[in-house]
N, C-alpha and C positions, 0 to 999 in steps of 0.2 A: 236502224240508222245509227251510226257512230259519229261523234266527232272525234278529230285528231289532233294534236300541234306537236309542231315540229320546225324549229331554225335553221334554216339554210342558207348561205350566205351569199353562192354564186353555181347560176346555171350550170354550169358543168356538176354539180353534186347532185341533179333531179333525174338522170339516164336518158336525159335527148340525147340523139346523134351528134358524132362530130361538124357534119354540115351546118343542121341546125347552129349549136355552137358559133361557130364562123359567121354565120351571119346575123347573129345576135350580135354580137362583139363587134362587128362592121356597124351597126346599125346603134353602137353605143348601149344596147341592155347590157348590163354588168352582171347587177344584183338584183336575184326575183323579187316582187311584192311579196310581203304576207300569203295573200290568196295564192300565187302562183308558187309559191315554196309550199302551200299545203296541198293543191288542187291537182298540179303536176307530176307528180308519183304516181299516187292513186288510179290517174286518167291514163298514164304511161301502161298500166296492169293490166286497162279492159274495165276498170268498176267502174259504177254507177257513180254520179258524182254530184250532191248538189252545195254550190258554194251562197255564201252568204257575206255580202263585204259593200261598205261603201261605193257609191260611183266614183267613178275617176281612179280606181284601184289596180288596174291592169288586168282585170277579168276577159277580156279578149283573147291575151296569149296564152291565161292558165287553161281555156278551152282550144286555143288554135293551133298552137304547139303541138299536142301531143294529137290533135285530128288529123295535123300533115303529116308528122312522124307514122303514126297505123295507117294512116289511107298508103302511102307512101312506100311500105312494104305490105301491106294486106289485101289490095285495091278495093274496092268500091267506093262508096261516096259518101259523105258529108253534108247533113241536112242543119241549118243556123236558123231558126226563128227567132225572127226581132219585132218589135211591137210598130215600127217605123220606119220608113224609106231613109232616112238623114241617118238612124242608128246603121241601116243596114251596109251603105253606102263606108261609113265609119268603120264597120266590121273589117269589109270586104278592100278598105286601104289598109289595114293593121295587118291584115293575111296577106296580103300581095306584097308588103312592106320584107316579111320574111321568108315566103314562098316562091316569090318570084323568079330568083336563082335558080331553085331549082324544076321551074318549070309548070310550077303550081298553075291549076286553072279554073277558077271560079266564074259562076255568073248571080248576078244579083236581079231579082224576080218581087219586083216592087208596082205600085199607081203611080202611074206619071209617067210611065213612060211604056212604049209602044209594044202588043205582046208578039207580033211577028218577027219582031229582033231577041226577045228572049226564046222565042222559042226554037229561032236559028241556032242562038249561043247552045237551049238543051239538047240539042241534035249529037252535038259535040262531043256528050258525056262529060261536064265539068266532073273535076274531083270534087267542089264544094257547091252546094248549091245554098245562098244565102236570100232568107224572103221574109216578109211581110206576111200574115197567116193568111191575109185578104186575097193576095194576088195568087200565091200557090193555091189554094182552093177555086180560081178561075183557073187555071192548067190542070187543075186535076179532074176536072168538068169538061174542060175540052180536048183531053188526054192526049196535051203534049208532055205532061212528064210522067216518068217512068221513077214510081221509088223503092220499090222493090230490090235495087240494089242498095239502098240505103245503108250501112253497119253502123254509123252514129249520127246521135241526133241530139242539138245542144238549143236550148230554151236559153234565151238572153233578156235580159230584163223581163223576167215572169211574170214578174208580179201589174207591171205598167200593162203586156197583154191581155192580162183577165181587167185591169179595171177599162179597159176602152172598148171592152166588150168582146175578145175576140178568143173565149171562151171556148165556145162551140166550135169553131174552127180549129182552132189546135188540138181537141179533144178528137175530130175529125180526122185531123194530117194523122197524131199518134195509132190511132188506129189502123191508117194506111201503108204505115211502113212497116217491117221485119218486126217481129217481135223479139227476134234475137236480135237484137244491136245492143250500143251501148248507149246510154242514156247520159246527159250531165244538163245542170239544170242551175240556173245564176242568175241572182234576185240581190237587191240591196234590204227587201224587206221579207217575209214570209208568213203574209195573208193565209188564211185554214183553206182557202182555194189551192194554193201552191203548195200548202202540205200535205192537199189529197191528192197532186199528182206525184211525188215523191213516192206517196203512199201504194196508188194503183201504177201508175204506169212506168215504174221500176225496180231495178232486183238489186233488194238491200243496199240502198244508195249510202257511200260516208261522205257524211253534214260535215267539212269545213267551215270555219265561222273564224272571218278575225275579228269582225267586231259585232258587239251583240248587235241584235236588229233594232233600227231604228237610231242608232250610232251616227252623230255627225262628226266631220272635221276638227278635229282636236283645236285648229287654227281659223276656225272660222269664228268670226266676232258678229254677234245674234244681237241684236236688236228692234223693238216695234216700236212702231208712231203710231196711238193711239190718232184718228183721221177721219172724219166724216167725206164720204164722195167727191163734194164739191169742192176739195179746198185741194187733192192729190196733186190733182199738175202743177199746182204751186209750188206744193213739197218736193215734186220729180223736178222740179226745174231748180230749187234751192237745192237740192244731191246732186245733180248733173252738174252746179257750177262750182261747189263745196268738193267735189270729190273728184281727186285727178283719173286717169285710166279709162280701162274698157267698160263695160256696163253691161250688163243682162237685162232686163224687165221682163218678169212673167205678167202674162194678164190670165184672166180665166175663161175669155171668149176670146173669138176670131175676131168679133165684131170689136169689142176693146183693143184690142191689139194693133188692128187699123188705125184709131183715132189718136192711141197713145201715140204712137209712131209720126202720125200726123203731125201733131203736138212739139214732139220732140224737133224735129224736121224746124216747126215755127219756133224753138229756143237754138237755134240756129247748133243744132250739134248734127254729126249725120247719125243717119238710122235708116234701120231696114225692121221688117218685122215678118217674121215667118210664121204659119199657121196649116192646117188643112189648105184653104181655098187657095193658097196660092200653087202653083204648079211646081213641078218638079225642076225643070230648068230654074224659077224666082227662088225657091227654096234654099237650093246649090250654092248660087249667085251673092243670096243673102248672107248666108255662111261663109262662103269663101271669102269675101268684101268683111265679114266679124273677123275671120282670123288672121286675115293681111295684114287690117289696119284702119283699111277702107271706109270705115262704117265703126265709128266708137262704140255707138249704140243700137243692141240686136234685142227687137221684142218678139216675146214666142208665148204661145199656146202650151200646155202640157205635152197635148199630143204631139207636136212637133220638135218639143226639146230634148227627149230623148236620141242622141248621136250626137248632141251640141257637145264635141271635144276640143275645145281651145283651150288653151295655158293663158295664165298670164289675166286670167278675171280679175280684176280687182274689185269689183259690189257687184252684189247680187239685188233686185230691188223685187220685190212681194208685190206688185201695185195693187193686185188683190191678192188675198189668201186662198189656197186649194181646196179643191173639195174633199179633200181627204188628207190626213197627217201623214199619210205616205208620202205623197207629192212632195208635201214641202223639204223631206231627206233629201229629195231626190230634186229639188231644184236650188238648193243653197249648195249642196254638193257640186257646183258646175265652178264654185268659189273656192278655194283653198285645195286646189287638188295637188298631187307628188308632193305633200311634203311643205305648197308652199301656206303661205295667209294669204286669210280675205276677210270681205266681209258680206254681209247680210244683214239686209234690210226689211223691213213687211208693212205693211199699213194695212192697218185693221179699223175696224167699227164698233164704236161702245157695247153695239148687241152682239160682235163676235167672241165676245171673251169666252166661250163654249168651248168655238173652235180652237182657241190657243189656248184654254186650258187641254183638249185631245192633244193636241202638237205636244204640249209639255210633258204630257206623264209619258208619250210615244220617244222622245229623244233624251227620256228623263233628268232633265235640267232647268229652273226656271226662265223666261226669257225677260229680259230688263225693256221695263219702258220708256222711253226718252219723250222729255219733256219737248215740244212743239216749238218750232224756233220762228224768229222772225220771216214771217214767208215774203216772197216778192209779190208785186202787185198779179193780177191775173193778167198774160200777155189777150192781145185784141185775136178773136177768132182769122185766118188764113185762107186764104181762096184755094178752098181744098184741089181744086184743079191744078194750081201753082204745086203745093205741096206732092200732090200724085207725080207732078210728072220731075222730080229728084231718082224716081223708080230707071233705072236702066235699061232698053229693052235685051231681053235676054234671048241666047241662041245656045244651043247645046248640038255637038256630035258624036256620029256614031265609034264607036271601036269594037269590031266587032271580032278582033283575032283571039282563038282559043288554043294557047299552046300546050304541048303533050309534056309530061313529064319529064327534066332534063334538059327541054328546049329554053334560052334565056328569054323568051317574051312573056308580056305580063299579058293576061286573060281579061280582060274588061266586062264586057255584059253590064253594064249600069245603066242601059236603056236610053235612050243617046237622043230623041229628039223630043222638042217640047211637043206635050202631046195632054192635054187636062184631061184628067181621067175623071168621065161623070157618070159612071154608072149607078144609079139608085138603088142597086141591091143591098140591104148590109148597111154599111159603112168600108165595103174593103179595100177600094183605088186608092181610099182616101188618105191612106196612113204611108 
């Protein structure tokens, strides 16, 4: 495994097509990222590729670029694993975003939404096929897809898959495809799990790296409020009236996530909160309502925040701490992305100092503690009924056109009616 660097200033210097090109430049990309000025050659050649770069860095096009570009004259297909439906979903507009022109046709194979419409759109032969490791392992069980034409196959946020357990599954899919393709493989962190698959299930991959692992935002501003349980919502309610803008809040259950949300709702801000348990239509809704406007404030679970691509964060809030120092790269990263600031927040527990001593030596920088401010009184508990029904009910439909190469229509497949996926197997609708 090699790493490389190398500066490039503008698209046109990495050997995409002129097409490409054109609709880059339509679509305002100018100047590649870091990642995509390293990842983009490389991937343009046929090599293995595993990149390693903050979130919110443009790691979609250093892989989608040059997928469309070889699928496009080589044909066969395009296999995207993402740890999440909301990630995938996020993929599969950034692809169609520069694809679409030229006729690109993707489906996206996620829980939550219904498999007799995905497995209409596989009938098709999409060029890319983008999934969740959960749901492609139920098609690949009930042998509606076909991957044997697979030539490349891109891991996206690696690292988030192995820790929500979907190990065995991807270790599975890789097996089931070509052994000839090409591989490329894009993580913010690189866990000894992610370096064994680099290890085995690729040929001679070149490691890209712009920023060491574990790397945050050059412009995000770190802070922790040492905070016992009881006193949070106070503090959430003193940062919600103290700090203008949009708002993130991780929790580290579903079950928190609810009640903060609820909360929030009673300090009279909006909010939505996304998790596992909510469906794929609430999920979307909740999203689309964060990046409208709609909904100042969006709470999310780990497992659900990966795809959360809005601009324009301004705090990020820790309400708990993650279970892991990864996480937390990867959820203050949703703050200070392209370039711009933010900040970041965390509320910790006098027994966590463990934990944020790992966070420390992992982003290697101290994190400062702020002295506890005058809190507001504690607001009077909400007739959680009153607060539930702020929830919108939601409706989602289908689109189910798959255009051929050339043709101007965009290829949808994002599973189109609300549909709660409860299968007990696994965990795999769930994501």
């Amino acid at each position: 495994m090699t790493q490389i660097q190398k500066s490039i200033t503008n698209f046109g210097e990495l050997g995409l097509a002129p097409k490409l090109l054109s609709v880059l430049e339509t679509n305002g990309f100018i100047h590649p990222t870091p990642i995509q000025q390293q990842a983009i050659p490389f991937a343009l050649q046929g090599k293995d590729v595993v990149g390693i770069a903050q979130t919110g860095t443009g790691k979609t096009l250093a892989f989608g670029l040059p997928m469309i570009q070889i699928l496009s004259r080589n044909k066969g297909q395009g296999l995207v694993l993402v740890p999440t439906r909301e990630l995938a979903l996020q993929v599969e507009e950034t692809l169609q975003k520069v694809g679409r022109s030229i006729g690109l046709q993707t489906v996206v194979l996620i829980g939550g939404a219904p498999m007799y419409a995905q497995t209409r759109a596989l009938r098709n032969s999409p060029h890319i096929i983008i999934a969740t490791p959960g749901r492609l392992m139920d098609h690949m069980e009930q042998k509606t897809v076909n991957l044997q034409n697979v030539k490349i196959v891109v891991l996206d946020e690696a690292d988030r898959m192995y820790d929500i357990g979907f190990a065995p599954q991807v270790k599975q899919i890789l097996r089931a495809v070509p052994s000839d393709r090409q591989s490329m493989l894009f993580s913010a962190t690189m866990p000894t799990a992610i370096a064994s698959i680099a290890t085995h299930s690729m040929k001679n991959p070149v490691r890209v790296e712009v920023a060491p692992v574990g790397t945050t935002a050059k412009l995000i501003d770190q802070a922790i409020y040492m905070v016992g349980k009881e006193l949070r919502l106070q503090l959430l309610d003193f940062l919600l009236e103290k700090e203008p803008g949009t708002v993130l809040v991780f929790s580290r259950t579903k079950h928190g996530a609810k009640k903060i949300a609820s909360a929030i709702r009673n300090m009279n801000h909006t909010a939505m909160e996304i998790h596992s348990d909510r469906s794929l239509a609430q999920r979307r809704a909740a999203l689309s309502g964060f990046k409208s406007g709609a909904h100042r404030v969006l709470v999310a679970t780990d497992i659900a925040a990966r795809g959360i691509d809005v601009t324009g964060i301004s705090l990020v809030i820790n309400f708990d701490l993650p279970n892991n120092s990864e996480d937390y790269v990867h959820r203050i990263g949703r703050t200070g992305r392209a370039g711009a600031s933010g900040r970041a927040v965390s509320f910790a527990s006098p027994d966590e100092r463990g934990v944020l001593r790992d966070i420390e030596r992992l982003i290697k920088k101290p994190l400062p503690i702020l002295a506890l401010p005058v809190l507001p009184p504690k607001r009077p508990q909400s007739n959680s009924a009153h607060t539930m029904n702020h929830e919108p009910r939601v409706h989602s439909h289908a689109n189910h056109s798959r255009p051929r190469w050339g043709n101007n229509q965009r290829g949808g497949g994002n599973g189109q009616r609300t549909n709660k996926f409860s299968n007990p197997r696994h965990a795999r609708g769930r994501y």
